[in-house]
C-alpha positions in Angstrom: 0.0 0.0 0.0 2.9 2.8 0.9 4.0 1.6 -2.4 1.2 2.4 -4.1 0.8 6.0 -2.2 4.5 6.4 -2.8 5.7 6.6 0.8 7.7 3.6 1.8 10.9 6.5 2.5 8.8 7.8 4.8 8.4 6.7 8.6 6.0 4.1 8.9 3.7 6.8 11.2 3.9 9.3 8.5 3.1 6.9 5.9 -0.4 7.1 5.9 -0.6 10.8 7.3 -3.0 13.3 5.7 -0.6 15.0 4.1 0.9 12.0 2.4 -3.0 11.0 1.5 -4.0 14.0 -0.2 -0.4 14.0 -2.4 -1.3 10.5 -3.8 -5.1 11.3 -4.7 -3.5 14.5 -6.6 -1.3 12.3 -8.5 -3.5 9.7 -9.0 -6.1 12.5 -10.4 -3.3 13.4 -12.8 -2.4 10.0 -13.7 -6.1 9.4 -14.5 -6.2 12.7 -16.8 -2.9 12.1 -18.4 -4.7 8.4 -19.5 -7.7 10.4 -20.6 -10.2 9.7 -18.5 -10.9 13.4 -17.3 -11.5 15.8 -20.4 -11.1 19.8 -19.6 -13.6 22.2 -19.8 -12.6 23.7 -23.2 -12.4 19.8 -24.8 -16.3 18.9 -23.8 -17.0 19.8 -27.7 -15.1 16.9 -28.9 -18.0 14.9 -27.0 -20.9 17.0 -27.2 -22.0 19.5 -30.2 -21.9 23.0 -27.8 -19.3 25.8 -26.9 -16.9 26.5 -24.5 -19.7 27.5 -22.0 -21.1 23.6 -22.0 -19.7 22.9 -18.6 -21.4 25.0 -16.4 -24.8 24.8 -18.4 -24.4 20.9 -18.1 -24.2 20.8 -14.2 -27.1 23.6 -13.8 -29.4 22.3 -16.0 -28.8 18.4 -15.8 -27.4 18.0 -12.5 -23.8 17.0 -14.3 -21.8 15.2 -11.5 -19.5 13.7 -13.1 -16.9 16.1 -12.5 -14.0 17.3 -10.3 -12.4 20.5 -9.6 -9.0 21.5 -10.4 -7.9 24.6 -9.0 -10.3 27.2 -10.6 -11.5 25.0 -13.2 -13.7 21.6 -14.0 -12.6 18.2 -15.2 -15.2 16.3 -16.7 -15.3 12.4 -16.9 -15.3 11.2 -20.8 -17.4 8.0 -19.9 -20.3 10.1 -18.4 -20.0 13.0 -21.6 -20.1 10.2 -23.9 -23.1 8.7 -22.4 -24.9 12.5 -21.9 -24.0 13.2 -25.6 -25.8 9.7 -27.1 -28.8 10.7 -25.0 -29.0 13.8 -26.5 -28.9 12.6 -29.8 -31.1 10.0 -29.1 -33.7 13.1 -28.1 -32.6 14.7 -31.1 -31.4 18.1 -29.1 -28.6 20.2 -30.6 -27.5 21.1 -27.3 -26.1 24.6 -28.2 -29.2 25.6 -29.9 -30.7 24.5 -26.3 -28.4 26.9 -24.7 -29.2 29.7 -27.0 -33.1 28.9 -26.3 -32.6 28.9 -22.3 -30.8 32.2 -23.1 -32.9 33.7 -25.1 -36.2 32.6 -22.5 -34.4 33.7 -19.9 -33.8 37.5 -21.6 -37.4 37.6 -22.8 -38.5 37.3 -18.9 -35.9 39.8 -17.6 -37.6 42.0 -20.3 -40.9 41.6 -18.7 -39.7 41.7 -15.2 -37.3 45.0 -15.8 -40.5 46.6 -17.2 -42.8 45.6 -14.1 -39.4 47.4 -12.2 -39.4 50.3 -13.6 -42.8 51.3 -13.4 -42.2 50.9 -9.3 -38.8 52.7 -9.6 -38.5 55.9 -7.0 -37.1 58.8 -7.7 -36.7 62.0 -5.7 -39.6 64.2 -6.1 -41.9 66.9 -5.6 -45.5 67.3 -5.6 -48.0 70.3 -5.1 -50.4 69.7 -1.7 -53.1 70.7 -4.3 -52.3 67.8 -6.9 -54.8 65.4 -6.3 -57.4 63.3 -7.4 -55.8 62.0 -11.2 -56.6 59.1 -11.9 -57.5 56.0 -14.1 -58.4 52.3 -13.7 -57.0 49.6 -14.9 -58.4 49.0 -18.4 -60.0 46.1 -20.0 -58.3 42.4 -21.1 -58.6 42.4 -24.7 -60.7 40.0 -26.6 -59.4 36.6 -26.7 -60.5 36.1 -29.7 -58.4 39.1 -31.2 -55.5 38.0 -29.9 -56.3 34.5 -31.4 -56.9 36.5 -34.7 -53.4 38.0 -34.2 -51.7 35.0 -33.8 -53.2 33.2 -36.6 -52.7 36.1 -39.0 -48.8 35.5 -37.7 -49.0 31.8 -38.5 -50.2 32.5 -41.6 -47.4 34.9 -42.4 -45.1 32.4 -41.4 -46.0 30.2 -44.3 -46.4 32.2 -46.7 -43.0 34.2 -46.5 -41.3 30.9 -45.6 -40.3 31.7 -42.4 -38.9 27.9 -41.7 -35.6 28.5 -43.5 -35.2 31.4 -40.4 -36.6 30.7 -37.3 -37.4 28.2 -34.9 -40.1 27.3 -32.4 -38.9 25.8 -29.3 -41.9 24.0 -27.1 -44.5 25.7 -29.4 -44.8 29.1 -28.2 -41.0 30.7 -28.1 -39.9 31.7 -31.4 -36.0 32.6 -32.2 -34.0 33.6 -35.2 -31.4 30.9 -36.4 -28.1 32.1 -36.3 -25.1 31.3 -38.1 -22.1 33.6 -37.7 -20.3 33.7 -41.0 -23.9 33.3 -43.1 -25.1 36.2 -41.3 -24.2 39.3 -43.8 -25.4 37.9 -46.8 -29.3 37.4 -45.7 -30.8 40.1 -46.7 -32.2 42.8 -44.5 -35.8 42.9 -45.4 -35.5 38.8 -44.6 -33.8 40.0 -41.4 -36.1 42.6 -39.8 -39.0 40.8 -41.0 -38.4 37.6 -39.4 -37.1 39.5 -36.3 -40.0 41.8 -36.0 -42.5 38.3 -36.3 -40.0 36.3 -33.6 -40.9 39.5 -31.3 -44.7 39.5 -32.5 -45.1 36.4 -32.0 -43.7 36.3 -28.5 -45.5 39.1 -27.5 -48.8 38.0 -28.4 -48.6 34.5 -27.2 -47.3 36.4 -23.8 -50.7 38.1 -23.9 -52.6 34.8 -24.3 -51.3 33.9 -21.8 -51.9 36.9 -19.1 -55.4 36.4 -20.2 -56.2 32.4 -20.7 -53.3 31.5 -18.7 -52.3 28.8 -21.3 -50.2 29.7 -24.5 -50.7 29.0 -28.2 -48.9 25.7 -29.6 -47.9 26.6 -32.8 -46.2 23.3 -35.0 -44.5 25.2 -38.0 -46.0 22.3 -40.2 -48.7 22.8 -42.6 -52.0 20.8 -42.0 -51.9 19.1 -45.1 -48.5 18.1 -44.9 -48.9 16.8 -41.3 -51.7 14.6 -42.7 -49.3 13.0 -45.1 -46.8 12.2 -42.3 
């Protein structure tokens, strides 16, 4: 066993010491990386289609354990990214596409909830003693029904501009441009603020739904009659 731990030219009390413990894990951590067990942070692409950013977004939003600290960064077992990768594929997820959708959720919310703040925001003031008595109430829920209208006329538009090539619609009701870096400058801008102006339409008026029915529109970008065919 000292062999193993790499102590027998110690004193057989120090041997086993704390100290002597923690030195062999740390070089048997190594031994295991240097054999390729352990994959960095910056390597988890090799295993799974997503960016540098992969790591942390793995062990928040899957519960990744399968990991160890070293110093300020993460080492990630291959085994367990292997596995995490076929399932993914299996579910057919693009799992930097699901990283730009959680990102993109998450902004539309802060949105909402930075506009609810400002509205209560203080600021230093003054006010007449005879100021008084202005005031509205709050004013109707639109019709449902308009706000139906609203999104079918979107759906509609969708089709008929062919929308599919540029956007996607993550569980039905979040719509987001795709996005290709280096493909970017040659779509061209009426394409561009089109299909951005209908992501935020869209967005917005399934929001609104919501607020009033409490449920969202499900909106499959497929054509009825072509979803009869399937």
């Amino acid at each position: 066993m000292a062999q193993l731990v790499g102590t027998t030219d110690k004193p057989v009390q120090d041997q086993f010491s704390k100290e002597a413990l923690d030195k062999a894990a740390k070089r048997f951590k190594r031994m295991e990386i240097e054999r390729g067990a352990w994959v960095k942070e910056s390597d988890i692409g090799k295993y799974i289609k997503a960016d540098w950013r992969a790591g942390s977004f793995i062990r928040s939003e899957f519960g990744f354990t399968a990991c160890i600290k070293n110093g300020y960064y993460y080492l990630y077992n291959k085994e367990a990214l292997q596995k995490l990768g076929q399932e993914l594929k299996a579910r057919n997820i693009d799992l930097g596409r699901y990283m730009e959708y959680k990102r993109s959720e998450a902004e539309f919310q802060k949105k909402l909830v930075n506009n609810k703040k400002s509205m209560k925001v203080k600021r230093a003031y003054e006010i007449r003693a005879d100021l008084k008595n202005i005031t509205t109430s709050a004013p109707p829920l639109p019709d449902v029904e308009l706000v139906k209208k609203d999104l079918e006329q979107l759906k509609t538009e969708f089709f008929q501009h062919k929308m599919a090539a540029y956007i996607d619609i993550y569980k039905g009701n979040h719509a987001m441009m795709k996005f290709i870096y280096h493909f970017e400058k040659y779509i061209e801008p009426q394409i561009k603020r089109r299909c951005k102006k209908w992501c935020e339409d869209f967005n917005y008026a399934n929001h609104a739904l919501e607020l009033i029915t409490k449920k969202k529109e499900t909106f499959i970008p497929i054509k009825e009659e072509e979803m009869i065919q399937l």
